[in-house]
RODO-2510 file (C-alpha; in nm, 4 decimals, decimal comma):
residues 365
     n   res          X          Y          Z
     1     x     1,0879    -0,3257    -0,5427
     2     x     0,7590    -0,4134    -0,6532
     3     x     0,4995    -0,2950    -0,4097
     4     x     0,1236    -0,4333    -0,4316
     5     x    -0,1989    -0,3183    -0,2151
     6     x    -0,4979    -0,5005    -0,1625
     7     x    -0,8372    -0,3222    -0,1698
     8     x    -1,0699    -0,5190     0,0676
     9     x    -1,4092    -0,4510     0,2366
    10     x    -1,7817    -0,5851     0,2489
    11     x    -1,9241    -0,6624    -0,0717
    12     x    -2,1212    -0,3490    -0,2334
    13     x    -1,8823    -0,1103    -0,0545
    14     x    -1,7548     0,0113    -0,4334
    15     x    -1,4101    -0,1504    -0,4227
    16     x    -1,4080    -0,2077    -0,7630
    17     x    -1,5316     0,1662    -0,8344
    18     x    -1,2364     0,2750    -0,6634
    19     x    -0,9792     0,0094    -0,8367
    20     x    -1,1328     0,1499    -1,1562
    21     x    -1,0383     0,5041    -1,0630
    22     x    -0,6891     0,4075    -0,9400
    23     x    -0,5666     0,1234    -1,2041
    24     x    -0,4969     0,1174    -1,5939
    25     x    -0,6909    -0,2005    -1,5621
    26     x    -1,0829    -0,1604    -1,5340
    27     x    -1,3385    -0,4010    -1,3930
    28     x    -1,6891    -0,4518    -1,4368
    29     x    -1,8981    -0,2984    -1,1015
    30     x    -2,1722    -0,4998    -1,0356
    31     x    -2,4302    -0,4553    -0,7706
    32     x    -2,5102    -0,8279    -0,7115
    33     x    -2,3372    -0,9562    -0,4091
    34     x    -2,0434    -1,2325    -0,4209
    35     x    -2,0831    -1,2076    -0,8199
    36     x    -1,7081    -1,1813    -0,8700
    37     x    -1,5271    -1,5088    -0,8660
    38     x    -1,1372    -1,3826    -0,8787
    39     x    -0,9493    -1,1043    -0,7686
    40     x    -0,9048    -0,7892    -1,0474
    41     x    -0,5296    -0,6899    -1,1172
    42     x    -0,3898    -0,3519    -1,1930
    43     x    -0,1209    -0,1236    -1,1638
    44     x    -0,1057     0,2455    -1,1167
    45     x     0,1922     0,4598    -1,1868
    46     x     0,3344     0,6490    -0,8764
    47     x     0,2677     1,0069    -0,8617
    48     x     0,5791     1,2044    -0,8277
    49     x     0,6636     1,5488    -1,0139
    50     x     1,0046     1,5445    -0,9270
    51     x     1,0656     1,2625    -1,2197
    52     x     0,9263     1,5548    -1,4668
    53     x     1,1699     1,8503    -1,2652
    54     x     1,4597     1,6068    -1,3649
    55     x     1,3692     1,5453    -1,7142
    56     x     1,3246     1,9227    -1,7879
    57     x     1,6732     1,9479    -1,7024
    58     x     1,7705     1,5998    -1,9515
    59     x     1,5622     1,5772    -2,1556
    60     x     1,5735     1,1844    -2,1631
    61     x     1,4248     0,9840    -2,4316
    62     x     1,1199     0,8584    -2,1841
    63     x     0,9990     0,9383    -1,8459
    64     x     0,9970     0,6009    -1,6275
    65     x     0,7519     0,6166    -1,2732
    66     x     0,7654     0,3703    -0,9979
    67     x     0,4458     0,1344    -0,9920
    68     x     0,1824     0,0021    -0,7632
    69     x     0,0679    -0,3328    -0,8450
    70     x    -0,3580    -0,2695    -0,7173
    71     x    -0,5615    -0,5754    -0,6267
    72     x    -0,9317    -0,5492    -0,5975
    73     x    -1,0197    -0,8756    -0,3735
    74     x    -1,3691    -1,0047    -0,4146
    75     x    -1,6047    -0,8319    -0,0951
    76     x    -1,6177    -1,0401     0,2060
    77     x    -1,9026    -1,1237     0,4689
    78     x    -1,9504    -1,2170     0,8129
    79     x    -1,8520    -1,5774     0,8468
    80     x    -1,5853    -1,5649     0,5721
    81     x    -1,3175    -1,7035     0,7513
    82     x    -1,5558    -1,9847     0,7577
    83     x    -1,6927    -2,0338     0,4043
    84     x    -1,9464    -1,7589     0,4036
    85     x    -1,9780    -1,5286     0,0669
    86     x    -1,6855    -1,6203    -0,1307
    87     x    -1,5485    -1,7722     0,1478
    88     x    -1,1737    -1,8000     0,2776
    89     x    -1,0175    -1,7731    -0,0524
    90     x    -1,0076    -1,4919    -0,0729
    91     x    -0,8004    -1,4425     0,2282
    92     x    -0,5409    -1,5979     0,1089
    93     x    -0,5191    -1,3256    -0,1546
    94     x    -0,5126    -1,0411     0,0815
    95     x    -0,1720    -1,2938     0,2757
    96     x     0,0256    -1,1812    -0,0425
    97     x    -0,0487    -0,7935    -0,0087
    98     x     0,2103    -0,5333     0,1082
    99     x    -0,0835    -0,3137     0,2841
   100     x    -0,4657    -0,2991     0,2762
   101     x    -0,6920    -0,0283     0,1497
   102     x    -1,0343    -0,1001     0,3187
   103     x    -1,3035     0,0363     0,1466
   104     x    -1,5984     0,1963     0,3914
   105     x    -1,9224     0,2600     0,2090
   106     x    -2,0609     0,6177     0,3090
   107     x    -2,2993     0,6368     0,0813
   108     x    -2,6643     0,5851     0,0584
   109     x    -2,7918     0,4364    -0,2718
   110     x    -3,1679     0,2359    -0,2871
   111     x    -3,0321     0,0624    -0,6241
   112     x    -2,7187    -0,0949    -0,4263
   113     x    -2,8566    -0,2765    -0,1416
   114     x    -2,6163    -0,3443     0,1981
   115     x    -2,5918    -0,6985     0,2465
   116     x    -2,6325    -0,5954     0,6195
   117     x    -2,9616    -0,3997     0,5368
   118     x    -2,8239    -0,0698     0,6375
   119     x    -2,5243     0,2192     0,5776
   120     x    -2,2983     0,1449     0,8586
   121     x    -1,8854     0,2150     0,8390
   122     x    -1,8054     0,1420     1,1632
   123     x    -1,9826    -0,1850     1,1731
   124     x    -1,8623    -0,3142     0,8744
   125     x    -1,4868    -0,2390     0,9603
   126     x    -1,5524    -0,4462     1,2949
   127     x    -1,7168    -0,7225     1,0772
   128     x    -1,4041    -0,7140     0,8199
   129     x    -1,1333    -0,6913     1,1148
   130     x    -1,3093    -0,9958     1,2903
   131     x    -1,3118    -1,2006     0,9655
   132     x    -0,9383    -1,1430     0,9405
   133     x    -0,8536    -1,1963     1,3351
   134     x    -1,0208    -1,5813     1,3203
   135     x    -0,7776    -1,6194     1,0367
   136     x    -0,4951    -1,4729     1,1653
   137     x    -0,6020    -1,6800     1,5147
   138     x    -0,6078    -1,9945     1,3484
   139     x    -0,2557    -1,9519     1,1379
   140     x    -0,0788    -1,8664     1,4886
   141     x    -0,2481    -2,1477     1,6907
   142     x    -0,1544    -2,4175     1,3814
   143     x     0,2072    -2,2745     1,4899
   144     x     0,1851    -2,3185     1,8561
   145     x     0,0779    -2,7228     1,7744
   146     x     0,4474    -2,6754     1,5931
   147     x     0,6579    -2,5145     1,7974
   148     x     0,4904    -2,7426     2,0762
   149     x     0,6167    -3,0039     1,9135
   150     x     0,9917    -2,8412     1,8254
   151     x     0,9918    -2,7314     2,2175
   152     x     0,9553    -3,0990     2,3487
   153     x     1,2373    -3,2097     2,1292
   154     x     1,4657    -2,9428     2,3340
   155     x     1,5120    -2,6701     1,9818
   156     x     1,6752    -2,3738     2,2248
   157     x     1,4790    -2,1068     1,9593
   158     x     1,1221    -2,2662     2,0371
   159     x     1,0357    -2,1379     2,4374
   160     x     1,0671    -1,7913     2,2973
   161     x     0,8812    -1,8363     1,9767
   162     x     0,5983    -1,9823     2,1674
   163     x     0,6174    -1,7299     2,4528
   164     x     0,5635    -1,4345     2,1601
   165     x     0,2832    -1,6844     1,9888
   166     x     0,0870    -1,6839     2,3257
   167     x     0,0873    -1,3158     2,2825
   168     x    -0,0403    -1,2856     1,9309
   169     x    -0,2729    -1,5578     2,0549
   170     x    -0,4308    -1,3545     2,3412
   171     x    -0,4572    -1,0798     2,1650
   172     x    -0,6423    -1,1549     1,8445
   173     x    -0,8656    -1,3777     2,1326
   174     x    -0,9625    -1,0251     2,2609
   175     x    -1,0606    -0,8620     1,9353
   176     x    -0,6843    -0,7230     1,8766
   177     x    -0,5402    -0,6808     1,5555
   178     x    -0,1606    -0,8038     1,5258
   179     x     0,0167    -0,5057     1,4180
   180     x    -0,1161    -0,3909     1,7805
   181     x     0,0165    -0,6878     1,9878
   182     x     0,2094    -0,6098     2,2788
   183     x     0,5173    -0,7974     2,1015
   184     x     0,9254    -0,6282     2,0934
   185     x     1,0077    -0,5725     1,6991
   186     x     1,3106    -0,8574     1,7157
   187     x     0,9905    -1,1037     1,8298
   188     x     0,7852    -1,0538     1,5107
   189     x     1,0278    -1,3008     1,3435
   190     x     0,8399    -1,5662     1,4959
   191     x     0,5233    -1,4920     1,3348
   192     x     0,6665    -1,3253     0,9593
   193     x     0,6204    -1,6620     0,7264
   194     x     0,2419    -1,6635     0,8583
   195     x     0,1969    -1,3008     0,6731
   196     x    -0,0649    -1,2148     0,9407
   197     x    -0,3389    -1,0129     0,7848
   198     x    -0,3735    -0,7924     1,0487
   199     x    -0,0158    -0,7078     1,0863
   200     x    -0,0343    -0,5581     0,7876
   201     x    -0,0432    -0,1744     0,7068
   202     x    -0,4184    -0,0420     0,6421
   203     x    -0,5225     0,2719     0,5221
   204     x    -0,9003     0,3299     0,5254
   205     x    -1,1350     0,4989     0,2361
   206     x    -1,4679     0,6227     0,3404
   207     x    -1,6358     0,6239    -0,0263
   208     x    -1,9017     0,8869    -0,0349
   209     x    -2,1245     1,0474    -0,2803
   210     x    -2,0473     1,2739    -0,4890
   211     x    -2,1149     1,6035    -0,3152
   212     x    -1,9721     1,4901    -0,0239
   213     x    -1,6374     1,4784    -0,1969
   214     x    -1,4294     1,7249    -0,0252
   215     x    -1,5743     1,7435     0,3916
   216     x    -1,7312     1,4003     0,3987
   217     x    -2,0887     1,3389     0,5408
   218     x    -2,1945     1,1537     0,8939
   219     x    -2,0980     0,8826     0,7267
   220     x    -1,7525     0,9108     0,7104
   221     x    -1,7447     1,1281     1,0476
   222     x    -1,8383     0,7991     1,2196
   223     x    -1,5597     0,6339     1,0937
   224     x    -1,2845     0,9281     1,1874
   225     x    -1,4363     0,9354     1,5550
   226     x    -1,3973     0,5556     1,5347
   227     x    -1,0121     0,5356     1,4315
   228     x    -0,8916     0,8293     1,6952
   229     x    -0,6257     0,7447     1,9120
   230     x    -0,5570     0,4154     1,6643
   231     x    -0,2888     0,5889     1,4461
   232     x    -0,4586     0,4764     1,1190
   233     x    -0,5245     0,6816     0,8765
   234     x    -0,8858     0,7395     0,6711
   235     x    -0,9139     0,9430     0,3324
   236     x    -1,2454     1,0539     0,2069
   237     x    -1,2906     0,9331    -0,1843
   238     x    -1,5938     0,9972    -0,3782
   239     x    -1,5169     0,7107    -0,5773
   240     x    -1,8088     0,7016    -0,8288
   241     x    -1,7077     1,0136    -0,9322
   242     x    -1,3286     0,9645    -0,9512
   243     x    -1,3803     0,6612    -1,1385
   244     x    -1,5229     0,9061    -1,4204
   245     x    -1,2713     1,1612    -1,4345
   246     x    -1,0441     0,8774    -1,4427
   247     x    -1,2017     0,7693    -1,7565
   248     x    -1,1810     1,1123    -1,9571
   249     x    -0,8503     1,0396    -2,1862
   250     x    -0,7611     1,4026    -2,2462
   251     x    -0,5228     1,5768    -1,9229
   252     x    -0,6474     1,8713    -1,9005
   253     x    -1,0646     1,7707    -1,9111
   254     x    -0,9904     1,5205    -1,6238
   255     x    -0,8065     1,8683    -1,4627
   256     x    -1,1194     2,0620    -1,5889
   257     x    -1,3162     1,7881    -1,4162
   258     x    -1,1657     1,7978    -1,0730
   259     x    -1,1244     2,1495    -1,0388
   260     x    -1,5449     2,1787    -1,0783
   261     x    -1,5498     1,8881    -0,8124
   262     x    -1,3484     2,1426    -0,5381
   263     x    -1,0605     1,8549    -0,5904
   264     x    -0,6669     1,9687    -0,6490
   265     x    -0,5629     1,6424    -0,7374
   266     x    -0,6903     1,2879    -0,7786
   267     x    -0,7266     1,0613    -0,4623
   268     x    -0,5058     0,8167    -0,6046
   269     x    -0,1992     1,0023    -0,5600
   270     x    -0,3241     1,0691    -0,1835
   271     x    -0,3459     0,6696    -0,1647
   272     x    -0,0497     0,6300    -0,3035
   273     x     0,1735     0,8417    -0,0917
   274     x    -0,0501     0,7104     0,2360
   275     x     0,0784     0,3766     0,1701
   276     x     0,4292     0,4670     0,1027
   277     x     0,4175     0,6066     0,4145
   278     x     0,2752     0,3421     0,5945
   279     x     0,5035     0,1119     0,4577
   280     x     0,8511     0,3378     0,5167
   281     x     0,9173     0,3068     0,1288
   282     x     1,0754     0,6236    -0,0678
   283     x     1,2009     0,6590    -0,4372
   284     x     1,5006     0,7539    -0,5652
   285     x     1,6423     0,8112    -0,8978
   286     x     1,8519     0,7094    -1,2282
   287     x     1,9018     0,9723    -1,5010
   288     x     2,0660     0,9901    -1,8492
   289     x     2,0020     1,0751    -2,2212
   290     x     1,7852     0,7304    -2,2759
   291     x     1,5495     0,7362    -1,9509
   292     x     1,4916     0,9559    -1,6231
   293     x     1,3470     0,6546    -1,3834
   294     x     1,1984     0,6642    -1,0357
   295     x     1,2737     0,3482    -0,7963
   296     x     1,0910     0,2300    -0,4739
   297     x     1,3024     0,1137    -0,1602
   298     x     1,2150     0,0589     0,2116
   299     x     1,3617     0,3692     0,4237
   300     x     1,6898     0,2697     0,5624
   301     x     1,8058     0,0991     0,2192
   302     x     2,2121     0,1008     0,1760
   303     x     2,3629     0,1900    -0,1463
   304     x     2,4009    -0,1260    -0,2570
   305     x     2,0656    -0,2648    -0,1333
   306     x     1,9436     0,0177    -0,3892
   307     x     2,1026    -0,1302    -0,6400
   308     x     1,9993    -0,4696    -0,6560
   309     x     1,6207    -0,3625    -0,6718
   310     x     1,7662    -0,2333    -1,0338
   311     x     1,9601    -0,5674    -1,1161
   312     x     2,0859    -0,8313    -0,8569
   313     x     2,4132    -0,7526    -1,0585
   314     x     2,4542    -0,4066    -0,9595
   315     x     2,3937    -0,5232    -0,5495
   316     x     2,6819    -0,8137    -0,6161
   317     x     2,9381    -0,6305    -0,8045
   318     x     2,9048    -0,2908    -0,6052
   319     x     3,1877    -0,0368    -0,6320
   320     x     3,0468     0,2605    -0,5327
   321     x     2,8011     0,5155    -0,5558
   322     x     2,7665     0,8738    -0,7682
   323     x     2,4901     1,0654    -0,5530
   324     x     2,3380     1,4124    -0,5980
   325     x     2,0840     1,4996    -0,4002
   326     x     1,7430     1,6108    -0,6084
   327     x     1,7243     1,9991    -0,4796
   328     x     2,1032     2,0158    -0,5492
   329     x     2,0375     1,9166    -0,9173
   330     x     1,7517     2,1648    -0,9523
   331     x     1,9230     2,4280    -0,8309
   332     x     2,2145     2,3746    -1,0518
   333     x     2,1012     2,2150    -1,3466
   334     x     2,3413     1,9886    -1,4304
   335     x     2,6103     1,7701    -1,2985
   336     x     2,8831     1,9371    -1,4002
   337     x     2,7381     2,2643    -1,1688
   338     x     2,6851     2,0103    -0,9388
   339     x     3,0131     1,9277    -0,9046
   340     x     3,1501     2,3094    -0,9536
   341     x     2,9371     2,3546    -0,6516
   342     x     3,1120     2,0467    -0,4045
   343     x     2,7458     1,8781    -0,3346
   344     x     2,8728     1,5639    -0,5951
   345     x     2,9334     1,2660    -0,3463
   346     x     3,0912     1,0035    -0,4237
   347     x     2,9217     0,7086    -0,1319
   348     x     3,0637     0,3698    -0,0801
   349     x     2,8851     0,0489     0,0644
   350     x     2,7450     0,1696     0,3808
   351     x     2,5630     0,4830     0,2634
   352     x     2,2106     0,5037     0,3462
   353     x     1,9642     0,6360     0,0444
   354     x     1,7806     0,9077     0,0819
   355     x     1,4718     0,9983    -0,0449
   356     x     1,5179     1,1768    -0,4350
   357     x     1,8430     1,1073    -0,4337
   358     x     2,0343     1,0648    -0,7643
   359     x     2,2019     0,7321    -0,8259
   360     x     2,4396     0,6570    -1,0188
   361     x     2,5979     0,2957    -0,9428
   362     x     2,9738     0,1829    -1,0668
   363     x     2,9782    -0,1902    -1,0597
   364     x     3,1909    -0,4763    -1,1801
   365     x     3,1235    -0,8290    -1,2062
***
């Protein structure tokens, strides 16, 4: 299951300072407003040391992570949803993401001018949430003029449809977001094909300088008091100086590196497991002599739902399932102990995956 994140925010925010810290792609910074004319595409392996536990134990020919497909969308302004800066584009981009990471500037920099003449997180999130809310408002009143239309030729499904459009409608009219509408999760149907922007996960960066890596600055302070009580999430990044560890090719200077910053670990894996969370996704595993692989699936998954995201064969010709559980296999090393040990299952068509199990799949087509 492929996943993808957008990276959005006001132009000059560093966006593209923190795609270049997160992706094996890198893209050219610039400090002139609306200069970029297409979205940047990367992808970023998924951090998980539980891949590397299981190989120790193998010793596979190659090591195999799940991957984040990263797009850094050009920086919007007020008025986009209307042509401003780059204009709605743009917007369409962000439709295809899975979640958003917004990108806050909190950081003060004379050579980077603020296209709204001053440092401020909190108004720039309201600016950004307000470009996406006229879209989202105009994509769910397009469908009432539909369902209208549906409703007056007597389709039984359309009086509901527009009842839970009315919703989204007054809601986004009152500066709501949509994941926030007041609307029952078997409702949301009505509104999935529009792939409202702001129904979609968002985690929030606060980008700060560089010695305001590890407690943040007033800056980003604004921004937490700002998000309380919202249940979103906001992760401090210092991303100019991320973006240049992530550029040292050599492991253990970019460790070196990180460990002088008062950093355990790179932000990106912090990203990375924020959106997993947001999104209910989880890995779990495949592992033998040629590869030890790690595979992404929404929480909830059933054995054979976890095996079509390897091959749509595998989901169609499902027999059943070989699982051991990941601490099982660490603790006894092998399958065979495994086994010796009665934690070997053997799962059939309605098992549920859980996260770091051990798949194998029996199939026949």
């Amino acid at each position: 299951m492929a996943l993808n994140c957008g990276i959005i925010g006001i132009t000059n925010t560093g966006k593209t300072t923190i795609f270049n810290c997160m992706s094996n792609t890198k893209a050219e910074a610039s400090s002139f407003a609306f200069s970029a004319t297409k979205s940047n595409i990367g992808m970023v392996e998924v951090p998980d040391q539980r891949l590397i536990e299981i190989d120790k134990l193998i010793r596979s020919v190659k090591v195999v992570p799940a991957t984040v497909e990263i797009v850094d969308v050009p920086g919007l302004a007020k008025g986009a949803s209307h042509g401003e800066g780059v204009g709605n584009k743009f917007l369409t981009d962000i439709q295809q993401m899975d979640a958003l990471i917004h990108v806050l500037r909190c950081f003060d920099d004379p050579a980077l001018p603020h296209i709204e003449g001053s440092v401020d997180p909190v108004r720039d999130m309201e600016i950004v949430d307000l470009e996406l809310q006229v879209r989202d408002l105009d994509l769910v009143m397009r469908k009432m003029q539909r369902v209208e239309k549906l409703l007056k030729l007597g389709d039984k499904d359309a009086k509901k449809a527009l009842e839970t459009l009315h919703i989204y409608k007054d809601h986004l009219e009152n500066f709501g977001n949509a994941r926030t509408a007041p609307v029952e999760e078997e409702d949301k149907k009505h509104v999935q094909e529009l792939q409202l922007l702001t129904a979609k996960p968002v985690l929030f960066v606060c980008n700060v300088d560089d010695i305001s890596a590890i407690s943040g600055n007033k800056y980003s302070e604004a921004v937490l008091k700002a998000l309380e009580g919202t249940g979103n999430e906001a992760l401090i990044v210092a991303g100019k100086l991320e973006a240049e560890i992530a550029e040292l090719e050599d492991e253990a200077d970019r460790e070196v590196f990180l460990s002088d910053a008062g950093l355990s670990e790179p932000s990106v894996n912090k990203l990375i497991r924020a959106a997993y969370k947001a999104l209910s996704l989880q890995a779990f595993f495949t592992a033998g002599p040629k590869e030890v692989r790690a595979w992404t699936i929404r929480r909830g998954m059933t054995a054979p739902q976890a095996a079509g995201v390897i091959h749509s064969d595998l989901e169609r010709g499902f027999i059943r399932a070989e699982v051991m559980k990941y601490n099982d296999f660490i603790t006894y090393k092998t399958e065979q102990g495994v086994k010796d040990a009665g934690k070997f299952k053997v799962e059939g068509k309605n098992y549920i995956v859980d996260d770091g199990d051990i798949l194998h799949i029996r199939f026949n087509v």
